[in-house]
C-alpha positions as CSV (number, residue, x, y, z in Angstrom):
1,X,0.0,0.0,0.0
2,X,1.5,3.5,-1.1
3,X,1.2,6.6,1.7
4,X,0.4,9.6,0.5
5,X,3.5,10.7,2.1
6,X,5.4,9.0,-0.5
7,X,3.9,9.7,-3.4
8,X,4.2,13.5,-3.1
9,X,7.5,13.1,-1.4
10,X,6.7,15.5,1.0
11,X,6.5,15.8,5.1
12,X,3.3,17.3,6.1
13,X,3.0,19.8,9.1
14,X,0.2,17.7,10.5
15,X,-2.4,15.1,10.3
16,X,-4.8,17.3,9.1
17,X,-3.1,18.5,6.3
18,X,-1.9,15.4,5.4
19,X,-5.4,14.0,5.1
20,X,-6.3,17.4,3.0
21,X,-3.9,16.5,0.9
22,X,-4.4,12.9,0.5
23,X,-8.1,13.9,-0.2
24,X,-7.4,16.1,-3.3
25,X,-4.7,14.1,-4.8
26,X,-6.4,11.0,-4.7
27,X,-9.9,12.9,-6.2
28,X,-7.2,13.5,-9.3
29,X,-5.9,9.7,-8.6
30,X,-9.7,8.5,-9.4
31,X,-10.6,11.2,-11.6
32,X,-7.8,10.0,-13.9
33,X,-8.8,6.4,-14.0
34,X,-12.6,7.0,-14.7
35,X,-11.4,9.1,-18.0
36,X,-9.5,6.6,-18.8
37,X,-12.4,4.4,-18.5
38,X,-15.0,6.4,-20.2
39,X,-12.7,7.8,-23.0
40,X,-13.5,5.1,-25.5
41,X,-17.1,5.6,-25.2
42,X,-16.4,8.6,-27.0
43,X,-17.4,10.9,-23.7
44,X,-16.5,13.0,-21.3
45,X,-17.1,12.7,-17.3
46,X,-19.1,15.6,-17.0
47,X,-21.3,14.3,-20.3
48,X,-21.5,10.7,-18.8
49,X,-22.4,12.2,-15.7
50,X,-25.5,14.4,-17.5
51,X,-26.4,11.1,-19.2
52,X,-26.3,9.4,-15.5
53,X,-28.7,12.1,-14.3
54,X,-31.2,11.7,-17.4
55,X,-31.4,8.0,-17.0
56,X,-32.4,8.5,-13.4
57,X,-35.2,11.0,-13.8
58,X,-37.2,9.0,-16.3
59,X,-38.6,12.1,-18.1
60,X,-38.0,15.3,-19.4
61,X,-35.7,18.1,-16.6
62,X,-35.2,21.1,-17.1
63,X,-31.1,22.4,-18.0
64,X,-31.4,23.9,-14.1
65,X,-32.2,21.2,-12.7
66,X,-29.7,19.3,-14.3
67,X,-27.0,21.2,-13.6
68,X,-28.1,21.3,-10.0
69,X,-27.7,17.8,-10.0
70,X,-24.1,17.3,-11.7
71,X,-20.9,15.9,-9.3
72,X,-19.1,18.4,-11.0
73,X,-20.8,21.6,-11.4
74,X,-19.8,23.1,-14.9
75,X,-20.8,26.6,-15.9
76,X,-21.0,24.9,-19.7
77,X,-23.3,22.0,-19.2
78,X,-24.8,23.7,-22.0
79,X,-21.9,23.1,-24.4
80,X,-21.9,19.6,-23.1
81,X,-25.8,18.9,-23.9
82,X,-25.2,20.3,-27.5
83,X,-22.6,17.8,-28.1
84,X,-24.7,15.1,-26.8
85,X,-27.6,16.2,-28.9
86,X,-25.0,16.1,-31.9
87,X,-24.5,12.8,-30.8
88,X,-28.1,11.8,-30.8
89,X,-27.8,10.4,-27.2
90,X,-30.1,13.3,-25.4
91,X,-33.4,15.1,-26.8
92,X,-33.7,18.5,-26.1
93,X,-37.4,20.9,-26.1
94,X,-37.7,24.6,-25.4
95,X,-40.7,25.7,-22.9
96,X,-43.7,27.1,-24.9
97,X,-44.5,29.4,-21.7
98,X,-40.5,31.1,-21.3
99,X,-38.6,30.3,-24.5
100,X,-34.9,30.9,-22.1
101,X,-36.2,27.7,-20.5
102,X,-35.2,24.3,-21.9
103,X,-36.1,21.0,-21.0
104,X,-33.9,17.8,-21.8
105,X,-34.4,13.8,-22.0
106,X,-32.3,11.1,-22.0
107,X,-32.6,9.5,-26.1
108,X,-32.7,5.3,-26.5
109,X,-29.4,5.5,-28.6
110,X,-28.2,7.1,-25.1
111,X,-30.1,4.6,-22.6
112,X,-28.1,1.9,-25.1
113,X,-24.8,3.6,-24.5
114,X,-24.8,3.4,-21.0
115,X,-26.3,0.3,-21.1
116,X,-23.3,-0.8,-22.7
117,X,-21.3,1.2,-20.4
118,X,-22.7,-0.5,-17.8
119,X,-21.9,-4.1,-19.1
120,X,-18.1,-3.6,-19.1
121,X,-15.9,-4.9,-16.0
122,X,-14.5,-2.0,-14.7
123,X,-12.3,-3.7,-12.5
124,X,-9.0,-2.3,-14.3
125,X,-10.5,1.5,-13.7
126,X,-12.2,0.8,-10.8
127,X,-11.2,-2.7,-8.6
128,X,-9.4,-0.4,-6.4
129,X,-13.1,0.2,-4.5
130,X,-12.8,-3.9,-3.7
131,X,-9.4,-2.7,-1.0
132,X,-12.3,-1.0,0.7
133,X,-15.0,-2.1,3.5
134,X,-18.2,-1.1,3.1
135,X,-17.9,0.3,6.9
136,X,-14.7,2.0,5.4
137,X,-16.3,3.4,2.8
138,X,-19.7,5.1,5.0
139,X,-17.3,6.1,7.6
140,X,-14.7,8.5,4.5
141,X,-18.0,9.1,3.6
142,X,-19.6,10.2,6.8
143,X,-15.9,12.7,6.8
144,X,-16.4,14.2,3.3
145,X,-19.8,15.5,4.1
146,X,-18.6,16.5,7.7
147,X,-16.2,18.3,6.0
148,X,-18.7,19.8,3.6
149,X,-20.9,21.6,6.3
């Protein structure tokens, strides 16, 4: 098992900043795994991520909503939607009553590319989740959103 203090090569003032510090670098750690994952797939985190949220809702939400909703909150989700609407894999309506307002759904061709998605073994992105206990995992948990309020 690698310490965090070894990887950055560095000797931290205290535990705290340690942990800090092993927080963002292993966010970049995982970050850079999952793109690797999704990069065949011909997408983009934050676009798998609006795809993600589409599946869930089961019907049409509105670009607010949406972006209310993301992991990674990007001031051009709607850059990213217009690509996936390129792509075929979302459907997108404007709002009869306020034309600004635009409404977005999840296409089939895009419920069969995650599907697909979801049929791969991630295990060489992702097995690293298995050197985890669920208890482990709800207790780092449990910290992040401590750490959040």
């Amino acid at each position: 098992m690698s310490c965090i203090d070894d990887e950055m090569k560095t000797n931290f003032k205290d535990e705290k900043h340690r942990f800090l510090s092993n927080v963002v670098f292993t966010a970049n750690w995982i970050r850079h795994r999952f793109e690797a994952f999704i990069k065949p797939f011909g997408l983009s985190p934050q676009q798998f991520n609006i795809l993600r949220i589409l599946r869930g809702a089961k019907d049409w939400l509105s670009m607010n909503e949406v972006k209310d909703r993301m992991v990674e909150k990007s001031p051009n989700a709607t850059r990213l939607c217009d690509k996936l609407l390129e792509k075929g894999l979302l459907e997108r309506v404007r709002c009869e009553a306020d034309r600004r307002m635009v409404h977005l759904r999840i296409s089939q061709r895009g419920l069969d590319l995650l599907q697909e998605i979801d049929e791969i073994d991630e295990e060489p992105y992702a097995g690293f989740k298995e050197n985890v206990s669920e208890e482990e995992a709800r207790l780092v948990s449990q910290i992040l959103d401590k750490l959040r309020s």
